[in-house]
C-alpha positions as CSV (number, residue, x, y, z in Angstrom):
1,X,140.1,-293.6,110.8
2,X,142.5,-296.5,111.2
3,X,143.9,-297.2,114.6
4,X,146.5,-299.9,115.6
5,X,146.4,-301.0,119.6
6,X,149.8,-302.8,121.2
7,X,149.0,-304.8,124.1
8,X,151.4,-308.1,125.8
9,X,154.6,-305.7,126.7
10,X,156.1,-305.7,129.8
11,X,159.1,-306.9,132.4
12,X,160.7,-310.4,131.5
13,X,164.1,-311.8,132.3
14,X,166.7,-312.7,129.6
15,X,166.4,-316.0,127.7
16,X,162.5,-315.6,128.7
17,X,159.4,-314.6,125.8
18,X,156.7,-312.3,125.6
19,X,154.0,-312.2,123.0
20,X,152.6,-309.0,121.5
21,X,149.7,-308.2,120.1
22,X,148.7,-305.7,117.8
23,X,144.6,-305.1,117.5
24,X,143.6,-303.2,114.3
25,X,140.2,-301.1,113.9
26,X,140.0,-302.6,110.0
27,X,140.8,-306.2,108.5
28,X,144.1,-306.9,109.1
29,X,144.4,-308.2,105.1
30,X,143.7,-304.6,103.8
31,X,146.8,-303.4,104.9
32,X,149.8,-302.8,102.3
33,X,152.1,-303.7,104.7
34,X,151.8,-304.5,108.6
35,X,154.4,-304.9,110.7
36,X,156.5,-304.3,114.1
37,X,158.9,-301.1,114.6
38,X,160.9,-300.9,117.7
39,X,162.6,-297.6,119.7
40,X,165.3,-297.7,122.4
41,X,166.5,-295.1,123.8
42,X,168.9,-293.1,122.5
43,X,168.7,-295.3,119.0
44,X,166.7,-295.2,115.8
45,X,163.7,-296.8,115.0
46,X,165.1,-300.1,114.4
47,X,162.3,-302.5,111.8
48,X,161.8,-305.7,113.6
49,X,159.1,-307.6,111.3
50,X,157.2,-305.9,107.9
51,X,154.4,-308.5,106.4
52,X,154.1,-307.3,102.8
53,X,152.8,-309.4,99.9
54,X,152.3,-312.4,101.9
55,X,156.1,-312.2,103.0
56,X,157.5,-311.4,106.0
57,X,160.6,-309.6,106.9
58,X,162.8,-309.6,110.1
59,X,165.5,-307.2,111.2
60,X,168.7,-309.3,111.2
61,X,168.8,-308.7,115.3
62,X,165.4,-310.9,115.6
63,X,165.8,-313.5,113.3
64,X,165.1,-316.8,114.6
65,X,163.8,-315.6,117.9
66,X,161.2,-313.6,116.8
67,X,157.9,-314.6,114.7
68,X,155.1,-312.2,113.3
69,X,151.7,-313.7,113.1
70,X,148.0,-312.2,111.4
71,X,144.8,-313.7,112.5
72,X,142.7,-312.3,109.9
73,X,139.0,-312.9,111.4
74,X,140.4,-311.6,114.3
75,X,142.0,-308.2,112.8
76,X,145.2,-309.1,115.4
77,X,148.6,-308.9,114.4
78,X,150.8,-311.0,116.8
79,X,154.4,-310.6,117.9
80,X,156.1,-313.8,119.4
81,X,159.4,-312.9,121.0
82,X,161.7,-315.8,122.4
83,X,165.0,-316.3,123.8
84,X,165.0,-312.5,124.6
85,X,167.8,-310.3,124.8
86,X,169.0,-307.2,126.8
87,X,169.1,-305.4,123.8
88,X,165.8,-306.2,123.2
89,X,164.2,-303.9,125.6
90,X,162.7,-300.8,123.7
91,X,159.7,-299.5,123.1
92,X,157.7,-301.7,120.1
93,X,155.6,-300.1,117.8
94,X,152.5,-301.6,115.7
95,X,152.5,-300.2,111.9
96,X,150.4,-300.3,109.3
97,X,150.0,-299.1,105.6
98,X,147.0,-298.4,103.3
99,X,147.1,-297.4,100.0
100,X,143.2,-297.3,99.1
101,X,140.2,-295.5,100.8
102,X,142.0,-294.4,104.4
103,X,145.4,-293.7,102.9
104,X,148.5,-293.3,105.1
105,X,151.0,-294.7,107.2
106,X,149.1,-295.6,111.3
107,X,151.2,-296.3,113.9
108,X,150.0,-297.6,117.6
109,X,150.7,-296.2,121.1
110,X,153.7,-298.3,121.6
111,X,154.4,-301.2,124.3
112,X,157.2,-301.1,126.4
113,X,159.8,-304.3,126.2
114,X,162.1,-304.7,128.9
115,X,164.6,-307.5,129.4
116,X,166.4,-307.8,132.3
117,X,170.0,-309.7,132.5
């Protein structure tokens, strides 16, 4: 079974980062895709960075302040959040797809974000 493990959210003020991490059970390069998902509340699921095919893609929101990272020995996907935003705060969610062997879509626990003004 695959499992995906958020860790790094928390409580930070405006303009301030945070860096999340996202520990996965199998090598991090056997995924389809990998990526960050985030939930406030009272909104969709909002995408905030997919790594697919050796490319990454940020929601138009986080661009230039946010930066998606894979340490592949490690099996760690990593989330590095600057000049954070208000509008930031949600819950983030670690995702990851396989297409061979253990297919499906995983998803972590979630980590809260919250960004204080």
């Amino acid at each position: 079974q695959v499992q995906l493990v958020e860790s790094g959210g928390g409580l930070v003020q405006a303009g301030g980062s945070l860096r999340l991490s996202c520990a996965a059970s199998r090598s991090i390069s056997t995924f389809n895709a990998i990526g960050w998902y985030r939930q406030a509340p009272g909104k969709q699921r909002e995408t905030v960075a997919i790594t697919s095919g050796g490319t990454t893609t940020y929601g138009d929101s986080v661009k230039g302040r946010f930066t998606n990272s894979r340490d592949n020995a490690k099996n760690v996907m990593a989330l590095q959040m600057n000049s954070l935003k208000p509008e930031d705060t949600a819950v983030y969610y670690c995702m990851g797809r396989v297409v061979s062997g253990a297919v499906g879509t995983y998803w972590g626990q979630g980590t809260q974000v919250t960004v204080s003004s």
